[in-house]
PyMOL Python script that loads the backbone (N, CA, C, O; Angstrom):
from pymol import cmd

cmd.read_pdbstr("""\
ATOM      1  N   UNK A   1     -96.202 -29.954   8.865  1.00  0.00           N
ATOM      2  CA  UNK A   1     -95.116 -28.985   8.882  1.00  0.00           C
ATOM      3  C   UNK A   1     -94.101 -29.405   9.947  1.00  0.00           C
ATOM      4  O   UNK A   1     -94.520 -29.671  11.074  1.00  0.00           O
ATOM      5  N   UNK A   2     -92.794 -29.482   9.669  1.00  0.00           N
ATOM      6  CA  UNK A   2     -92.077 -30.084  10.723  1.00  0.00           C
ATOM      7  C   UNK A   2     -91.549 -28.779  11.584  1.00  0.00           C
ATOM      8  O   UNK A   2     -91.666 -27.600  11.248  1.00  0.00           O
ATOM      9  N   UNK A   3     -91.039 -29.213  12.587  1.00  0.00           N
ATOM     10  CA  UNK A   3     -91.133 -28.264  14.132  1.00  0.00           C
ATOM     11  C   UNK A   3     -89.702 -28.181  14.072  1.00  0.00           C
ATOM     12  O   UNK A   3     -88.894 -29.022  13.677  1.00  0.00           O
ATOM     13  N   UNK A   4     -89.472 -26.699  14.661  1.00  0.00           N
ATOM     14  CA  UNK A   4     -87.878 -26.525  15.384  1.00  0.00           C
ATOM     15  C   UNK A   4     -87.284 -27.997  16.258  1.00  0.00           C
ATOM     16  O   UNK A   4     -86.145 -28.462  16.220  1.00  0.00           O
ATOM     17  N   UNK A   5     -88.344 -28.449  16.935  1.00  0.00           N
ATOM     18  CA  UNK A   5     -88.224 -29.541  18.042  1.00  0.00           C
ATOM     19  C   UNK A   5     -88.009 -30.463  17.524  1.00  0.00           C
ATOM     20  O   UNK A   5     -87.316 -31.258  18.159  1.00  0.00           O
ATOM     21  N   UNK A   6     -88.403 -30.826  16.298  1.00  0.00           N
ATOM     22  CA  UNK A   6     -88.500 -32.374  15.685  1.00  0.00           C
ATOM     23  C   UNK A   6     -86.698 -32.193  15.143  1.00  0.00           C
ATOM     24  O   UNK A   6     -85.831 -33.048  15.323  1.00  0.00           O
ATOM     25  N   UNK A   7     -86.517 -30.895  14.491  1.00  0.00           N
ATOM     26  CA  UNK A   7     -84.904 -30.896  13.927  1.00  0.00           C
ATOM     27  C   UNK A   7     -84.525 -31.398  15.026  1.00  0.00           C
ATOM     28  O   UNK A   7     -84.040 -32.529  14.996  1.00  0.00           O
ATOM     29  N   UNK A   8     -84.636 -30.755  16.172  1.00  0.00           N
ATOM     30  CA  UNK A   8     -83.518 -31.220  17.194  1.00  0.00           C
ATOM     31  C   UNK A   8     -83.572 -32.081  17.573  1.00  0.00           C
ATOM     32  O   UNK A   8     -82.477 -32.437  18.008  1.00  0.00           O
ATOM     33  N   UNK A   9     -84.761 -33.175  17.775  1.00  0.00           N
ATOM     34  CA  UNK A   9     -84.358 -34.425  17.847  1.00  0.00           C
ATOM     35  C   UNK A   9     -83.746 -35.096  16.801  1.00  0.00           C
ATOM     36  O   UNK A   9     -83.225 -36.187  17.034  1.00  0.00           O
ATOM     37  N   UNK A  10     -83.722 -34.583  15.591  1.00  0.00           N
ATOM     38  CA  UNK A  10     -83.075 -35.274  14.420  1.00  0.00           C
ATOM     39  C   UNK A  10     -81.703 -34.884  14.693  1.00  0.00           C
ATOM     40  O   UNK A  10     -81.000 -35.802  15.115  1.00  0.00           O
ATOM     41  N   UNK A  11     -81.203 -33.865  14.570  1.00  0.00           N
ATOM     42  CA  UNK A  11     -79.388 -34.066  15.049  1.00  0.00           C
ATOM     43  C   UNK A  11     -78.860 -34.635  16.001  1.00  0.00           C
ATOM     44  O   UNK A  11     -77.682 -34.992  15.981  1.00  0.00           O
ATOM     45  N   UNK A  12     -79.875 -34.859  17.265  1.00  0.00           N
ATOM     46  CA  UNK A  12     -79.110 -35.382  18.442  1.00  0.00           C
ATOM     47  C   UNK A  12     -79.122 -36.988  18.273  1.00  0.00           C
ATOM     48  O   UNK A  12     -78.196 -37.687  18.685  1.00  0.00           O
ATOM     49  N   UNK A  13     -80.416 -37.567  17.540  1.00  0.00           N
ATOM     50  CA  UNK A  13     -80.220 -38.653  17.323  1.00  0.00           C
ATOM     51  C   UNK A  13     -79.535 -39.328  16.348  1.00  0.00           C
ATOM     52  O   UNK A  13     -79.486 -40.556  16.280  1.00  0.00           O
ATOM     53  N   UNK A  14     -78.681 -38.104  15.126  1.00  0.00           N
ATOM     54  CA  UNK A  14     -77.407 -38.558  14.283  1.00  0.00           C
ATOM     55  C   UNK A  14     -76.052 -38.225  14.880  1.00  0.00           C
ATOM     56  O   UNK A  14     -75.047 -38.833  14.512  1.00  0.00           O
ATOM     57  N   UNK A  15     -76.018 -37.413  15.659  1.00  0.00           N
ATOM     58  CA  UNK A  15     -74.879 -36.705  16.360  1.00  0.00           C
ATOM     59  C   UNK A  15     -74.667 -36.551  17.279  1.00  0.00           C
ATOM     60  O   UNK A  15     -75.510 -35.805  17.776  1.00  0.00           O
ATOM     61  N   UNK A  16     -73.594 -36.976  18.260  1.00  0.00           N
ATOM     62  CA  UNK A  16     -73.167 -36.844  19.887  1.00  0.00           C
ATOM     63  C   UNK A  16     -73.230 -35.238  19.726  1.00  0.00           C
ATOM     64  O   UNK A  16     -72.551 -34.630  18.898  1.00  0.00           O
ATOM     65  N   UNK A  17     -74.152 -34.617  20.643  1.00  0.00           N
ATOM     66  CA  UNK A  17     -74.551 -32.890  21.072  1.00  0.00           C
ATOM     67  C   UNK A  17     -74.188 -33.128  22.790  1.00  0.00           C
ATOM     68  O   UNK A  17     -74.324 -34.081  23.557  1.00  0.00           O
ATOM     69  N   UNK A  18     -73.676 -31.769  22.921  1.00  0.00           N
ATOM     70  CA  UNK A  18     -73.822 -31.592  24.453  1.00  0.00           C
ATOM     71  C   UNK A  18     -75.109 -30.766  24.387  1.00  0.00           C
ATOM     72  O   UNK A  18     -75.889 -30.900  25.330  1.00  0.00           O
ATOM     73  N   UNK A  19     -75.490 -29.779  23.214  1.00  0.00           N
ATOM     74  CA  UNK A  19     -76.334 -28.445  23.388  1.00  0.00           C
ATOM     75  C   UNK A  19     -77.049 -28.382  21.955  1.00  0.00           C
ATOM     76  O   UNK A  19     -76.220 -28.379  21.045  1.00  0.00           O
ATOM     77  N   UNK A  20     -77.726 -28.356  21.738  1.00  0.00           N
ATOM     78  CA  UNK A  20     -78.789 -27.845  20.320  1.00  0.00           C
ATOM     79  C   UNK A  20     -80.303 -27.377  20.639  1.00  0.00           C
ATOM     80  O   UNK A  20     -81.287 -27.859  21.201  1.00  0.00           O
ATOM     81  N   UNK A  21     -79.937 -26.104  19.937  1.00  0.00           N
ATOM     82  CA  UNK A  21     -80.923 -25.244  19.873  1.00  0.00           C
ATOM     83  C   UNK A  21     -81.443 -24.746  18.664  1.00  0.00           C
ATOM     84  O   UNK A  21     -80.712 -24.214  17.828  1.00  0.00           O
ATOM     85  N   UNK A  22     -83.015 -24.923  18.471  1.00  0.00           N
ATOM     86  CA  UNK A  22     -83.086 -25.005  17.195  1.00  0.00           C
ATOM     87  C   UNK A  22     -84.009 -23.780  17.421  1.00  0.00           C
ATOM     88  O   UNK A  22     -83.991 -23.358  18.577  1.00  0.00           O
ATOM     89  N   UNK A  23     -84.688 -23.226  16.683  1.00  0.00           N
ATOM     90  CA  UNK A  23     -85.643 -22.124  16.437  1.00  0.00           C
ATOM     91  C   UNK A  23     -85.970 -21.740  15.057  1.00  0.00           C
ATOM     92  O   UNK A  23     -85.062 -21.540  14.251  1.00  0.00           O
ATOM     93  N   UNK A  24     -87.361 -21.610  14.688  1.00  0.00           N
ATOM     94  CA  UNK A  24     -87.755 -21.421  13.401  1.00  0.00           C
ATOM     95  C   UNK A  24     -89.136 -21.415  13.028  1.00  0.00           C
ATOM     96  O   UNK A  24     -89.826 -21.945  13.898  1.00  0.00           O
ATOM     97  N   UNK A  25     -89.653 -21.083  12.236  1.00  0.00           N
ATOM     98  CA  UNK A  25     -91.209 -20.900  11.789  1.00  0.00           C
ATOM     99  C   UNK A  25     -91.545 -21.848  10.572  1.00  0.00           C
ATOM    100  O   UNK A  25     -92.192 -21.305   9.677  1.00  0.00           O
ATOM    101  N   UNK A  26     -91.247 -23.037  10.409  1.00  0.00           N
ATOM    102  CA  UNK A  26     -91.628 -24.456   9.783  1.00  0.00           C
ATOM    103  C   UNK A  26     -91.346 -24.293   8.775  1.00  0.00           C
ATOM    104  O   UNK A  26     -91.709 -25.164   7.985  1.00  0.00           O
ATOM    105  N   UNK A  27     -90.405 -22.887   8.116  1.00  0.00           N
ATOM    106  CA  UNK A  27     -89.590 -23.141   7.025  1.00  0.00           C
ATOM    107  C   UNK A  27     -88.547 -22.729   6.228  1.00  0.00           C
ATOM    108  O   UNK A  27     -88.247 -22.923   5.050  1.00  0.00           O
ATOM    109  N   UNK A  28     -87.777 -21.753   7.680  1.00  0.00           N
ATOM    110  CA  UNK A  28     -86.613 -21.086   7.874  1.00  0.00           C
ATOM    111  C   UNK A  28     -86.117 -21.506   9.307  1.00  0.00           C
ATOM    112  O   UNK A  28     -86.927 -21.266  10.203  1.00  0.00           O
ATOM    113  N   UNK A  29     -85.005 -22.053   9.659  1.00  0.00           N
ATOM    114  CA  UNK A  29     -84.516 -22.632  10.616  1.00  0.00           C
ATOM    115  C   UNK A  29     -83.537 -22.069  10.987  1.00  0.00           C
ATOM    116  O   UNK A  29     -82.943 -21.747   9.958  1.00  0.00           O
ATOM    117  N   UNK A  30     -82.759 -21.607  12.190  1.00  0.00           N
ATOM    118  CA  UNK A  30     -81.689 -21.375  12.815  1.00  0.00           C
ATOM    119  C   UNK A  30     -81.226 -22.479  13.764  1.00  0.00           C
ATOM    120  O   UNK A  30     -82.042 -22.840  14.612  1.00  0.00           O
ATOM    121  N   UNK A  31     -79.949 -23.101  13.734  1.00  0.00           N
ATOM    122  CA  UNK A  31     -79.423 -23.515  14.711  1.00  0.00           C
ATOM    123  C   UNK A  31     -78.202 -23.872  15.524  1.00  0.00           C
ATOM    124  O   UNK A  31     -77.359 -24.559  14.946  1.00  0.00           O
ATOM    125  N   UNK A  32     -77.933 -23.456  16.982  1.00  0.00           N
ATOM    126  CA  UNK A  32     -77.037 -23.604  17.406  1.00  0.00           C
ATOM    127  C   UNK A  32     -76.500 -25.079  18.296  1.00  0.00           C
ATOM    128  O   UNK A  32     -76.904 -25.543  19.362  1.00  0.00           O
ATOM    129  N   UNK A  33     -75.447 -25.545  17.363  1.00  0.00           N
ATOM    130  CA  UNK A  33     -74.908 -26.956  17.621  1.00  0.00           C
ATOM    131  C   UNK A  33     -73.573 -27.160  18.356  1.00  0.00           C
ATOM    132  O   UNK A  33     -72.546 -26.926  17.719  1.00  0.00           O
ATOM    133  N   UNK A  34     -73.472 -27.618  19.776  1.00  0.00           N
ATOM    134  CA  UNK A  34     -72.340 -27.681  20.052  1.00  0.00           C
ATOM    135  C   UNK A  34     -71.990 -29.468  20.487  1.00  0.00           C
ATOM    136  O   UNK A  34     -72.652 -30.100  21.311  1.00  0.00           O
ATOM    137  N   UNK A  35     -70.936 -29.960  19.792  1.00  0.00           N
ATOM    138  CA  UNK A  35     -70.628 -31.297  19.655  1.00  0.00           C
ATOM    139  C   UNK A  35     -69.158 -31.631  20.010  1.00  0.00           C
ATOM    140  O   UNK A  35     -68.197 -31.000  19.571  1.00  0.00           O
ATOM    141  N   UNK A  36     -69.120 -32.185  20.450  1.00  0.00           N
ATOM    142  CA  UNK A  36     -67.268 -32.803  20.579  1.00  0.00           C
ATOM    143  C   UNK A  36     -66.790 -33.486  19.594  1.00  0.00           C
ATOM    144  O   UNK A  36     -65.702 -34.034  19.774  1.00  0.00           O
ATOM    145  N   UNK A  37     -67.565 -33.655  18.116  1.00  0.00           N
ATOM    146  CA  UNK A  37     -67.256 -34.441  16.646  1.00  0.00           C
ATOM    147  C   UNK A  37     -66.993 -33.176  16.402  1.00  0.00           C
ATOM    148  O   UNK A  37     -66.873 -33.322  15.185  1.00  0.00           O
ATOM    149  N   UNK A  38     -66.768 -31.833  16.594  1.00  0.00           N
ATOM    150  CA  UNK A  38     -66.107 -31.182  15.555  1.00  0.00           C
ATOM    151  C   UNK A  38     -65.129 -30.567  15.530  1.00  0.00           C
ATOM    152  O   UNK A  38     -64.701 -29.624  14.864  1.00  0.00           O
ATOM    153  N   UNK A  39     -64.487 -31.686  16.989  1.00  0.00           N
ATOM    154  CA  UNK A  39     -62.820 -30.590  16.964  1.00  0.00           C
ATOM    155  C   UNK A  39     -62.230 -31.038  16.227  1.00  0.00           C
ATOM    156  O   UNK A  39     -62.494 -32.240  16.283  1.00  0.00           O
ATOM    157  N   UNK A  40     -61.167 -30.775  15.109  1.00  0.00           N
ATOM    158  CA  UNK A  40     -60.670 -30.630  14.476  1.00  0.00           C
ATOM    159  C   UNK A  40     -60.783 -30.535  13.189  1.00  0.00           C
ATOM    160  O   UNK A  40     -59.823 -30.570  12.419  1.00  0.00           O
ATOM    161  N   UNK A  41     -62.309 -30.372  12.761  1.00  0.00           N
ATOM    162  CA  UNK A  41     -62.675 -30.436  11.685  1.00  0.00           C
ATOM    163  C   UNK A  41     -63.062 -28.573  11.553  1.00  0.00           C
ATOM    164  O   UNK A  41     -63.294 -27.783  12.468  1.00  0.00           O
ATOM    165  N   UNK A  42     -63.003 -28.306   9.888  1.00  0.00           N
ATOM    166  CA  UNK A  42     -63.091 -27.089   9.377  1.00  0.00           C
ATOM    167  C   UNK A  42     -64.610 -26.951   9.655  1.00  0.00           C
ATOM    168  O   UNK A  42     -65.205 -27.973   9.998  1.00  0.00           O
ATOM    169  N   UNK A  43     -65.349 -25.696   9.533  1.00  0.00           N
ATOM    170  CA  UNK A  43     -67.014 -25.296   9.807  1.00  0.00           C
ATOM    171  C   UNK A  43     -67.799 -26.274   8.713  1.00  0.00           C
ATOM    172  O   UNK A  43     -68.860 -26.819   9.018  1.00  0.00           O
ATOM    173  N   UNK A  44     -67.021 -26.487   7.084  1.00  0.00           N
ATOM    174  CA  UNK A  44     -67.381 -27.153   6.184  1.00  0.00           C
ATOM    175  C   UNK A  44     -67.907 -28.610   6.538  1.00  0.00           C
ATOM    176  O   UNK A  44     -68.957 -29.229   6.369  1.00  0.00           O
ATOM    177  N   UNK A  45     -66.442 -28.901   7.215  1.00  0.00           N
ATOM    178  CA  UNK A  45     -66.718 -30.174   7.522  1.00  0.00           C
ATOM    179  C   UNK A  45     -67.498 -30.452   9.126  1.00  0.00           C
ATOM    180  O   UNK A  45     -67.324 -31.540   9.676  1.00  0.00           O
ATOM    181  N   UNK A  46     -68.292 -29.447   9.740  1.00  0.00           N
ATOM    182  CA  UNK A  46     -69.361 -29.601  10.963  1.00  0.00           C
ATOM    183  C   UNK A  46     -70.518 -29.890  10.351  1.00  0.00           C
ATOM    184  O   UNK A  46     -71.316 -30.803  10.562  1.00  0.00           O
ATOM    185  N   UNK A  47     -70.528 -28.678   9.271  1.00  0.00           N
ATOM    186  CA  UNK A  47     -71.773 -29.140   8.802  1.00  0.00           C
ATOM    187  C   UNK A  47     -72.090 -29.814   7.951  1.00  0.00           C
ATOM    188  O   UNK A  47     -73.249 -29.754   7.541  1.00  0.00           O
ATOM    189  N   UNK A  48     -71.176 -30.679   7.399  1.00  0.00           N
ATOM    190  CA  UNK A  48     -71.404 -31.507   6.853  1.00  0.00           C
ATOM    191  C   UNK A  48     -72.270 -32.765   7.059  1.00  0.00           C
ATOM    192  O   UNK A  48     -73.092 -33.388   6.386  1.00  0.00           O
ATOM    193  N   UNK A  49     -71.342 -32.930   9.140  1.00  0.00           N
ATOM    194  CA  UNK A  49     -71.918 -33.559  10.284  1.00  0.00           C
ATOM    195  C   UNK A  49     -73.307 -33.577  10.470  1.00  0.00           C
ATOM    196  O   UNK A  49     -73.982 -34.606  10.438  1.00  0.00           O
ATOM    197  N   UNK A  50     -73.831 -32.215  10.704  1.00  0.00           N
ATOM    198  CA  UNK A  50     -75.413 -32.193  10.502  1.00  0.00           C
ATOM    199  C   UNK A  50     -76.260 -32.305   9.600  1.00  0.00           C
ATOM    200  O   UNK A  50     -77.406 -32.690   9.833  1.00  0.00           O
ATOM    201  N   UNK A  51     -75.886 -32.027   8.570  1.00  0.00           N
ATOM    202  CA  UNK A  51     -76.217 -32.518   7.389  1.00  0.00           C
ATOM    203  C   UNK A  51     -76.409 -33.932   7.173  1.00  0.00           C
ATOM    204  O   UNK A  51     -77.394 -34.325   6.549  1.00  0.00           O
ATOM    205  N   UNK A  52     -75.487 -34.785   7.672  1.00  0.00           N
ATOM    206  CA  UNK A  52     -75.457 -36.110   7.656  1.00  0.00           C
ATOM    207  C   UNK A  52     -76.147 -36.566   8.831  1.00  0.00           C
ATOM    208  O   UNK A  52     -76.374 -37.776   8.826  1.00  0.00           O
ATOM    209  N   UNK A  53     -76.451 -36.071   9.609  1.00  0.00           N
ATOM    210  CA  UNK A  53     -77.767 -36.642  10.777  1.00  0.00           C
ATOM    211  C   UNK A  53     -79.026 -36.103  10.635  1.00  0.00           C
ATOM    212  O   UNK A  53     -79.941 -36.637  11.262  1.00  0.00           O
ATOM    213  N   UNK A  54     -79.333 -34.820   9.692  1.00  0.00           N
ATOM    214  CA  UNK A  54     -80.515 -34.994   9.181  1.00  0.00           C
ATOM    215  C   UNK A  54     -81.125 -35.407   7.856  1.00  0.00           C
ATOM    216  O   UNK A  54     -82.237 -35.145   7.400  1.00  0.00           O
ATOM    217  N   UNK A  55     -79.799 -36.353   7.183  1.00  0.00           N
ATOM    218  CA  UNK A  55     -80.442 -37.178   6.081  1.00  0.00           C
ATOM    219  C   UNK A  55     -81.164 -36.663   4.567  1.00  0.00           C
ATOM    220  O   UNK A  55     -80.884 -35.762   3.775  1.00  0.00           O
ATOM    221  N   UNK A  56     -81.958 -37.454   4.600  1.00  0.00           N
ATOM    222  CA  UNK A  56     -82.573 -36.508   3.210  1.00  0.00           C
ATOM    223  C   UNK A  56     -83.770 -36.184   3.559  1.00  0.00           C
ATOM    224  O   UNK A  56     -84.783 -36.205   2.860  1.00  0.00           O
ATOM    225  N   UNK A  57     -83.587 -35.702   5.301  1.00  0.00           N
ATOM    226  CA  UNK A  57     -85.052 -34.314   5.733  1.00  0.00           C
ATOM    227  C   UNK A  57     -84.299 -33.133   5.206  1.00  0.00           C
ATOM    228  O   UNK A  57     -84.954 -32.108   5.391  1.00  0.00           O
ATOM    229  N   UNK A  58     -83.130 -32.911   4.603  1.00  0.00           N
ATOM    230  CA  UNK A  58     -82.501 -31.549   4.323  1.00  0.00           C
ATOM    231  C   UNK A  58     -82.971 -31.159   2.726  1.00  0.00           C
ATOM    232  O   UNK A  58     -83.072 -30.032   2.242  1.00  0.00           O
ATOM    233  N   UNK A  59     -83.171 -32.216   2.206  1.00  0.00           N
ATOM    234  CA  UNK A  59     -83.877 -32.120   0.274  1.00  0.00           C
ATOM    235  C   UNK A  59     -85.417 -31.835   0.683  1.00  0.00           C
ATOM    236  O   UNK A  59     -86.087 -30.888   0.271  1.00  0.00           O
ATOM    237  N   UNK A  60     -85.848 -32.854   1.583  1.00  0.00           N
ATOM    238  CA  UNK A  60     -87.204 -33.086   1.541  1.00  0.00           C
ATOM    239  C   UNK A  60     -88.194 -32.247   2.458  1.00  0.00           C
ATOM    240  O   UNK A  60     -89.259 -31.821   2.011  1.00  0.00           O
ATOM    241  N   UNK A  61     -87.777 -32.030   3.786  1.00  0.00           N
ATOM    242  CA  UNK A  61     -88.877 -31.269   4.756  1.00  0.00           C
ATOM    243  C   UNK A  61     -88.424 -29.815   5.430  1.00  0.00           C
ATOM    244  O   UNK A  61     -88.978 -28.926   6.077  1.00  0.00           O
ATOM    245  N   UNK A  62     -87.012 -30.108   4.869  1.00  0.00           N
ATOM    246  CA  UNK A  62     -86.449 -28.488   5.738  1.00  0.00           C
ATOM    247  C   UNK A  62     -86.056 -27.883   4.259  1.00  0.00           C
ATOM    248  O   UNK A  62     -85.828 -28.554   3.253  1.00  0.00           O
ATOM    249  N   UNK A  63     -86.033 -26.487   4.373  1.00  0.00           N
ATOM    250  CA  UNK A  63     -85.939 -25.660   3.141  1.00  0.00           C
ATOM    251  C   UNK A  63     -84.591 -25.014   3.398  1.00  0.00           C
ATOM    252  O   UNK A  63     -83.651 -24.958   2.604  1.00  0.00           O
ATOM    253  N   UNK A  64     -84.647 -24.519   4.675  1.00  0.00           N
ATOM    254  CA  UNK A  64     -83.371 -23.868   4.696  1.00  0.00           C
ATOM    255  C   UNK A  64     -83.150 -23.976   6.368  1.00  0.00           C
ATOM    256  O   UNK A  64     -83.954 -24.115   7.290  1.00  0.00           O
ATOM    257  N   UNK A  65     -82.132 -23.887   6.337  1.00  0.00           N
ATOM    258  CA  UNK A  65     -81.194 -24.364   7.806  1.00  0.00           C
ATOM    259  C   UNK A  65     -79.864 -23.202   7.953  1.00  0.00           C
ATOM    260  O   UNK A  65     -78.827 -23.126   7.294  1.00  0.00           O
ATOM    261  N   UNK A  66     -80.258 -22.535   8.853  1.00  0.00           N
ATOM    262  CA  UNK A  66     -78.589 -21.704   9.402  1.00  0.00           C
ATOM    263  C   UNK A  66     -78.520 -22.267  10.381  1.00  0.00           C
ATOM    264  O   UNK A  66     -79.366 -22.772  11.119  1.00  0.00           O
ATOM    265  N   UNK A  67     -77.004 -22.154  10.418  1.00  0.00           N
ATOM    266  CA  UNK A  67     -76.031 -22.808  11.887  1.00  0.00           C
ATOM    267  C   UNK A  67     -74.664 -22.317  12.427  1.00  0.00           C
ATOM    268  O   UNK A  67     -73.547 -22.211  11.920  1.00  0.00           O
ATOM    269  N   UNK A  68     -75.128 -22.086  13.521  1.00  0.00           N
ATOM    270  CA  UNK A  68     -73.772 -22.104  14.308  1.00  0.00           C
ATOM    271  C   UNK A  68     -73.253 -23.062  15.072  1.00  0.00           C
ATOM    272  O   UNK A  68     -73.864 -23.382  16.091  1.00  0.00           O
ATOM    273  N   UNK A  69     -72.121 -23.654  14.756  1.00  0.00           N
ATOM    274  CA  UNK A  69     -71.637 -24.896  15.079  1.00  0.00           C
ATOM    275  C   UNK A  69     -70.059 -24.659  16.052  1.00  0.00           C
ATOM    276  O   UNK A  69     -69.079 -24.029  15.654  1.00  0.00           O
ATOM    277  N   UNK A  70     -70.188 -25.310  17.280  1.00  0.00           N
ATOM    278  CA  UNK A  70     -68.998 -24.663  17.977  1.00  0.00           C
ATOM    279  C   UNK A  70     -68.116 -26.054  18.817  1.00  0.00           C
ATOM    280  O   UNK A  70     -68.748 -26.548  19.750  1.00  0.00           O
ATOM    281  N   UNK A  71     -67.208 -26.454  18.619  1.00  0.00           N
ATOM    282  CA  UNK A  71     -66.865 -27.182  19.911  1.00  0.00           C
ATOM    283  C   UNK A  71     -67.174 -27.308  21.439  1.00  0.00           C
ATOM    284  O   UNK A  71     -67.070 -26.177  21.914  1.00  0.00           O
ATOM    285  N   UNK A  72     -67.460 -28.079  22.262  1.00  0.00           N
ATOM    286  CA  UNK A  72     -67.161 -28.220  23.387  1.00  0.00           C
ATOM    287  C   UNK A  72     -66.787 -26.796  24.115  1.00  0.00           C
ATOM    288  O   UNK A  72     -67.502 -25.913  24.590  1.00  0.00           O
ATOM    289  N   UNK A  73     -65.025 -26.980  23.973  1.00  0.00           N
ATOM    290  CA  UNK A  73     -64.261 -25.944  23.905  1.00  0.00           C
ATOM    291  C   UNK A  73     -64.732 -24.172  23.525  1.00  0.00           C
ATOM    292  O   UNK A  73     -64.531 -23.106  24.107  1.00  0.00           O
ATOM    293  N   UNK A  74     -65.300 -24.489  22.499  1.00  0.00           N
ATOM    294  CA  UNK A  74     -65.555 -23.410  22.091  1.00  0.00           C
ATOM    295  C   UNK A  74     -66.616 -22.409  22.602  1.00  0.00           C
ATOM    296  O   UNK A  74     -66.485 -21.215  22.869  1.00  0.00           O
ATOM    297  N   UNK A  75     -67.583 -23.124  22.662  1.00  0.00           N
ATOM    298  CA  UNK A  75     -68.853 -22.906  23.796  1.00  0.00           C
ATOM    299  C   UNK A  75     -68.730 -22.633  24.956  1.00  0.00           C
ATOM    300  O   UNK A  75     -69.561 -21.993  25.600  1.00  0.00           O
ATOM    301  N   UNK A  76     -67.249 -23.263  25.565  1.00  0.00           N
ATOM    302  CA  UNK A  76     -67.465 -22.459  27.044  1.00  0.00           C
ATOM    303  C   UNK A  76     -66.660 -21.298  26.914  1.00  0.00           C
ATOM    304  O   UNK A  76     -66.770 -20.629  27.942  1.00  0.00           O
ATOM    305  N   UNK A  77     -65.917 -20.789  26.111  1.00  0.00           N
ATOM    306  CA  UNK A  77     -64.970 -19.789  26.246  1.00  0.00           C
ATOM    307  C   UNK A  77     -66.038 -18.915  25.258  1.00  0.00           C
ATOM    308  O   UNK A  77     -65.379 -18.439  24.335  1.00  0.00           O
ATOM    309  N   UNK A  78     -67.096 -18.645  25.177  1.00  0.00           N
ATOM    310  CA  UNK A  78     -67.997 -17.794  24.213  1.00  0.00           C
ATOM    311  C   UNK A  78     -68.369 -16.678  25.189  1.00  0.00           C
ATOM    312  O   UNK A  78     -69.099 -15.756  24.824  1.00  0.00           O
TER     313      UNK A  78
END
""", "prot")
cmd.dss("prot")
cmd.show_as("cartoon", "prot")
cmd.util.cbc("prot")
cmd.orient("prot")
């Protein structure tokens, strides 16, 4: 069963993160992603980002994934 912990090493090792926080029970996931790849891009296109650093663990070992995805920027003014 894969771990909240293992996601998060999977985004940080596809994606420059300052912050990721993952939390979940091995087959509903929440997570909060803050990256400097997503200023200027729409929420579509963030998560697209994570999506693309966790590969095809998103078909295969994770079922479902929520996210909040924020800039740099965005994160400190929260």
């Amino acid at each position: 069963m894969i771990r909240p912990e293992d996601i998060k090493s999977y985004i940080e090792g596809g994606l420059p993160c300052d912050y990721v926080q993952v939390e979940g029970d091995g087959h509903h996931f929440e997570a909060v992603i803050v990256s400097p790849e997503f200023r200027g891009k729409s929420m579509v296109q963030q998560h697209q980002l994570v999506y693309r650093a966790l590969g095809d663990r998103m078909r295969e070992e994770i079922h479902a994934l929520s996210m909040k995805t924020f800039t740099p920027e965005q994160w400190r003014d929260k």
